[in-house]
PQR file with spaces between the fields and no chain letter, atoms N, CA, C, O and H, PARSE charges and radii, in Angstrom:
ATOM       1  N    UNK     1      22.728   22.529   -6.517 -0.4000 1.5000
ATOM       2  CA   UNK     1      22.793   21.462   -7.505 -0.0000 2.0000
ATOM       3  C    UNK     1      21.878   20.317   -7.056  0.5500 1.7000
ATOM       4  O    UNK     1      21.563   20.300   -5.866 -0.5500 1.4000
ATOM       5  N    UNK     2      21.436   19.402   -7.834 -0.4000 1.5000
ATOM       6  CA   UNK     2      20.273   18.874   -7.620 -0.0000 2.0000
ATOM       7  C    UNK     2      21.041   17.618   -7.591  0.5500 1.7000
ATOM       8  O    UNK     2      21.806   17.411   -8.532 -0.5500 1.4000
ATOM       9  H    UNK     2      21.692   19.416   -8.801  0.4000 1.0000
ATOM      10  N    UNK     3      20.942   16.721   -6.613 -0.4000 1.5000
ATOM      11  CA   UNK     3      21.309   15.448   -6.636 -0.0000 2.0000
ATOM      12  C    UNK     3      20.829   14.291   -7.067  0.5500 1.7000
ATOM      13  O    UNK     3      19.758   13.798   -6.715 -0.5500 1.4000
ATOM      14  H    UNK     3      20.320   16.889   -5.849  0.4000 1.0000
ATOM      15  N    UNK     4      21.893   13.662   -8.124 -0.4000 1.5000
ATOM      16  CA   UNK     4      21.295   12.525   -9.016 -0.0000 2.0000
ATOM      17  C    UNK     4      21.253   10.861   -8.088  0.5500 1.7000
ATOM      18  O    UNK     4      22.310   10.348   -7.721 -0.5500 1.4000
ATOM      19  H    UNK     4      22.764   14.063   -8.410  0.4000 1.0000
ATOM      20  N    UNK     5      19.928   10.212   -7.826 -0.4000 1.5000
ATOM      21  CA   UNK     5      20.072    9.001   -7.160 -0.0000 2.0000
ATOM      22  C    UNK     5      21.179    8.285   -8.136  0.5500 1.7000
ATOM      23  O    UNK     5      21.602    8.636   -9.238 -0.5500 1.4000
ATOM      24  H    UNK     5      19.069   10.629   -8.125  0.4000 1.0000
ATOM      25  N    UNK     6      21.471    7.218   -7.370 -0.4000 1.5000
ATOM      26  CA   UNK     6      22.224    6.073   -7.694 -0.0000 2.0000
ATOM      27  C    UNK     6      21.199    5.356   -9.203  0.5500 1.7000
ATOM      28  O    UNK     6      21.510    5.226  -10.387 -0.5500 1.4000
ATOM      29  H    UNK     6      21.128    6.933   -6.475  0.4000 1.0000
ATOM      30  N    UNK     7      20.112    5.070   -8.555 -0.4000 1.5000
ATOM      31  CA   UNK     7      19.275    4.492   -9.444 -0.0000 2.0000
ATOM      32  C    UNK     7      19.284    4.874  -10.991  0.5500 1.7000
ATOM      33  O    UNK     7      19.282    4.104  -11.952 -0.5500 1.4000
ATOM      34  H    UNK     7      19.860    5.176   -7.593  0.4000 1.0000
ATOM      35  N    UNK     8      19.295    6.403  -10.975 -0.4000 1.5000
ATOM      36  CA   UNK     8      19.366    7.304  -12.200 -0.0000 2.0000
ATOM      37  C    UNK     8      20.371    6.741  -12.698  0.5500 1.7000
ATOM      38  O    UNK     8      20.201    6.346  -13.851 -0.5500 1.4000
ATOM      39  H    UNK     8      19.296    7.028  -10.195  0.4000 1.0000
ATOM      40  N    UNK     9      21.208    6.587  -12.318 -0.4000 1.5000
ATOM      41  CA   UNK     9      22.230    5.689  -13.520 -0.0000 2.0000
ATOM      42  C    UNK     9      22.088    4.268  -14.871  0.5500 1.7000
ATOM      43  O    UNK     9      21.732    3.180  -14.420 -0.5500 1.4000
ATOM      44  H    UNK     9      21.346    6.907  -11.381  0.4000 1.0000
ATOM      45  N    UNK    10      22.291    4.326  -15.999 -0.4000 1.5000
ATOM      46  CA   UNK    10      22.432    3.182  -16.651 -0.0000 2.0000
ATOM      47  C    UNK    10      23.052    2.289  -15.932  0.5500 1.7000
ATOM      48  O    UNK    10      24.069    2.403  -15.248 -0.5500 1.4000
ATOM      49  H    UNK    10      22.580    5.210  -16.365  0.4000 1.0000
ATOM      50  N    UNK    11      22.180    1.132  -16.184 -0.4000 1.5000
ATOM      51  CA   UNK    11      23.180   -0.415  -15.365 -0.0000 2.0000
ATOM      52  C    UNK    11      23.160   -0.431  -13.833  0.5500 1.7000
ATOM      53  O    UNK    11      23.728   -1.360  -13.260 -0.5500 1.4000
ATOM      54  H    UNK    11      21.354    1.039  -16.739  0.4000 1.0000
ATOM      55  N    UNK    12      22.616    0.421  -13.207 -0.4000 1.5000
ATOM      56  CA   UNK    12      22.437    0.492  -11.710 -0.0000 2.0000
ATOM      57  C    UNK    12      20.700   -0.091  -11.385  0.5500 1.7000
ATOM      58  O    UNK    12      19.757    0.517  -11.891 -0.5500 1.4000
ATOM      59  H    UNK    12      22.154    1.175  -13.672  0.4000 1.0000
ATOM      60  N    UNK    13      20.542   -0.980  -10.738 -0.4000 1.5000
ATOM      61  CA   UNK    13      19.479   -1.343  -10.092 -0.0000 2.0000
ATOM      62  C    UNK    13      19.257   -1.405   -8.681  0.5500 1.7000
ATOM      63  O    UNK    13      19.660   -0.310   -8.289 -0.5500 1.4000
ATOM      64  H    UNK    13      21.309   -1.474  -10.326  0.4000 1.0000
ATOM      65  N    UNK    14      18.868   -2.022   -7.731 -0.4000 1.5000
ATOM      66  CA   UNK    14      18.180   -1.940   -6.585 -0.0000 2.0000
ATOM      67  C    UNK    14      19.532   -2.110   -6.050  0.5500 1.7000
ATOM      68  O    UNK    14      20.022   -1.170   -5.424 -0.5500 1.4000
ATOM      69  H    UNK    14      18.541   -2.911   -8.049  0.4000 1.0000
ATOM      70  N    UNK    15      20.508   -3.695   -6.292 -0.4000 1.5000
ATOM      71  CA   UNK    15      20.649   -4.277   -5.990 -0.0000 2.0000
ATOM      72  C    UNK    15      22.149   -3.259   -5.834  0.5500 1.7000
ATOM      73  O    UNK    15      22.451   -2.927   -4.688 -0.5500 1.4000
ATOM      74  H    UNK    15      20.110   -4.459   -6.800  0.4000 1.0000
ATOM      75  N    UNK    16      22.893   -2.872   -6.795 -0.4000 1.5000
ATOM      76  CA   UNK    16      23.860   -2.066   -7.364 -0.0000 2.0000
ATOM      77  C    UNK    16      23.979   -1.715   -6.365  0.5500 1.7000
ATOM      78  O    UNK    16      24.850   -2.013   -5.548 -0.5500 1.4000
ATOM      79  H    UNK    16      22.647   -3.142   -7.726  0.4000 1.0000
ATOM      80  N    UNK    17      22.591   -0.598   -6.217 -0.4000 1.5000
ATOM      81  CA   UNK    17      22.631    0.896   -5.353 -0.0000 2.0000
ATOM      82  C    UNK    17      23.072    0.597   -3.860  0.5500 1.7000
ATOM      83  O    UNK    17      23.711    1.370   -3.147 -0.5500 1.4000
ATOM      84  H    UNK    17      21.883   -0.356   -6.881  0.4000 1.0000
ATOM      85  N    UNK    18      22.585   -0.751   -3.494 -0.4000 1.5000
ATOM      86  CA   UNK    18      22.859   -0.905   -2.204 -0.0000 2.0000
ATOM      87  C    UNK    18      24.001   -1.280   -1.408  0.5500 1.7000
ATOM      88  O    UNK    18      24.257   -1.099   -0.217 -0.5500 1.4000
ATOM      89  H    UNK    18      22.066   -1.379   -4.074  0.4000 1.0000
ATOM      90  N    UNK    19      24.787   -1.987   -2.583 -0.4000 1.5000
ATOM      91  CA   UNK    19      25.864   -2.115   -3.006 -0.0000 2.0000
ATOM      92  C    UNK    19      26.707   -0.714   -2.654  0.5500 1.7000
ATOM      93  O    UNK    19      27.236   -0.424   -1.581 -0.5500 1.4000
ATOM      94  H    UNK    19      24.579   -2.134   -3.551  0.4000 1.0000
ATOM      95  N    UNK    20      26.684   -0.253   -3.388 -0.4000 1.5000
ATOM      96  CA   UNK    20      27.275    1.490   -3.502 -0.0000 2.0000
ATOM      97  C    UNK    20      27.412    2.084   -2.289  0.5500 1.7000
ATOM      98  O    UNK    20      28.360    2.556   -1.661 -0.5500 1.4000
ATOM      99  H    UNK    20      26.255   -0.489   -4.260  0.4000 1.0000
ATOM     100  N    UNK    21      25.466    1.863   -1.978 -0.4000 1.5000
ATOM     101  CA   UNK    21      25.800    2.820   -0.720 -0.0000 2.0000
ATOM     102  C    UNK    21      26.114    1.951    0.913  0.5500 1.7000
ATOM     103  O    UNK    21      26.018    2.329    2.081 -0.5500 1.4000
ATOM     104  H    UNK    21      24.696    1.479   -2.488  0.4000 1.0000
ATOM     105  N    UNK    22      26.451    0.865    0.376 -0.4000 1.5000
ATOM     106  CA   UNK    22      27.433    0.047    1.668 -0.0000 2.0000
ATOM     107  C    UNK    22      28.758    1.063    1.842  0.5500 1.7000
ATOM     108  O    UNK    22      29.168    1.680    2.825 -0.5500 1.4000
ATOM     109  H    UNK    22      26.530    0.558   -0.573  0.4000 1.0000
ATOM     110  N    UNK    23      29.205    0.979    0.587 -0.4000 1.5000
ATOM     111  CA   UNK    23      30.836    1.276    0.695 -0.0000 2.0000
ATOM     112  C    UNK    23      30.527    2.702    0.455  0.5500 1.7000
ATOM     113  O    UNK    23      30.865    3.258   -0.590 -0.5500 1.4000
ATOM     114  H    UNK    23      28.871    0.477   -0.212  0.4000 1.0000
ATOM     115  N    UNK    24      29.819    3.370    1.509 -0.4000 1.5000
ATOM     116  CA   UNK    24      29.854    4.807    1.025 -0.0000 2.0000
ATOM     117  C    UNK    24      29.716    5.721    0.387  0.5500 1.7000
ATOM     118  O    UNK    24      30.001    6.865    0.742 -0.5500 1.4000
ATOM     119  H    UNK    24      29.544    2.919    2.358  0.4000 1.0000
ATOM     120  N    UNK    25      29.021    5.237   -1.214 -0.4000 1.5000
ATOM     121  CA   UNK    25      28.246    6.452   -2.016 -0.0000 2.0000
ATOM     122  C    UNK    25      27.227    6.358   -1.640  0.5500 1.7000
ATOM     123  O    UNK    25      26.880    5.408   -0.938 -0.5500 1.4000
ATOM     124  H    UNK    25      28.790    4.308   -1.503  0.4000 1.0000
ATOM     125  N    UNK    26      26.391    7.379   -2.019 -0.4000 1.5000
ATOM     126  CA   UNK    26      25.360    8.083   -1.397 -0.0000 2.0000
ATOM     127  C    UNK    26      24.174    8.463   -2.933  0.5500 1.7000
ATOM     128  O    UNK    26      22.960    8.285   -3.031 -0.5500 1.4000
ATOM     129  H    UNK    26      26.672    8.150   -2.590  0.4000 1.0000
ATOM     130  N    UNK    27      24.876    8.858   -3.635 -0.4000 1.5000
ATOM     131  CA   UNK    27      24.797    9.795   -4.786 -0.0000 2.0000
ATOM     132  C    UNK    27      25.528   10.035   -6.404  0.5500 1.7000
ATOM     133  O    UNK    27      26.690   10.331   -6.682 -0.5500 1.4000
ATOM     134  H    UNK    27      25.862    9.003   -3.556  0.4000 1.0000
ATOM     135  N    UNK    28      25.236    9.971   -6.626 -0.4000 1.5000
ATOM     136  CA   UNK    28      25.780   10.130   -8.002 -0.0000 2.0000
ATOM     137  C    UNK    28      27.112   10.924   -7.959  0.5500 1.7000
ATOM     138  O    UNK    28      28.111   10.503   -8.542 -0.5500 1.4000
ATOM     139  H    UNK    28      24.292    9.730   -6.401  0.4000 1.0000
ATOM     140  N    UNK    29      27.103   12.084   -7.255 -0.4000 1.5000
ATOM     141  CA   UNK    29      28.344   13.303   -7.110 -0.0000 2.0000
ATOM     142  C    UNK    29      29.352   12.822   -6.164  0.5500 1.7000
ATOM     143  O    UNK    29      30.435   13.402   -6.090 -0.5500 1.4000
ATOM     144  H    UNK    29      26.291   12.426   -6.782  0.4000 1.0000
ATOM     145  N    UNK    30      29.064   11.749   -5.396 -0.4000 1.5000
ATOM     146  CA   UNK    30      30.069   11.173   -4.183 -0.0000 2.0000
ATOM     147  C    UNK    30      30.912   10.293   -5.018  0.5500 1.7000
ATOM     148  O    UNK    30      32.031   10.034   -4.575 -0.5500 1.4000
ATOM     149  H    UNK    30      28.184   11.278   -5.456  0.4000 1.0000
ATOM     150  N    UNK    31      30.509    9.720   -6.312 -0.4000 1.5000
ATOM     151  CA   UNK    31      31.279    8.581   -7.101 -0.0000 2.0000
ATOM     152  C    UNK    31      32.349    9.345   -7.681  0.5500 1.7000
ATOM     153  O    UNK    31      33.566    9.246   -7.519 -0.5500 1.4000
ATOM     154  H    UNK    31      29.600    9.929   -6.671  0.4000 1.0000
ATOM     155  N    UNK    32      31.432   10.392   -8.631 -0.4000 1.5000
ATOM     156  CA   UNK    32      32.069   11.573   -9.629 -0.0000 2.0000
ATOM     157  C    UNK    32      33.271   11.740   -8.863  0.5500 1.7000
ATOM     158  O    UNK    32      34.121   12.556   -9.220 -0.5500 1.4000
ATOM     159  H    UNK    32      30.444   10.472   -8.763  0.4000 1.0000
């Protein structure tokens, strides 16, 4: 399966992503 960045998301930007992947997502499928 092909892994979707953070970025790829609606409403996610730089700032989001880094956000995210502080607290441990990585990926789109780690949220899911």
């Amino acid at each position: 399966m092909t892994e979707i960045d953070l970025e790829d998301l609606p409403g996610v930007g730089p700032a989001t992503a880094d956000k995210l992947r502080e607290a441990g997502y990585g990926t789109v499928e780690s949220i899911a």
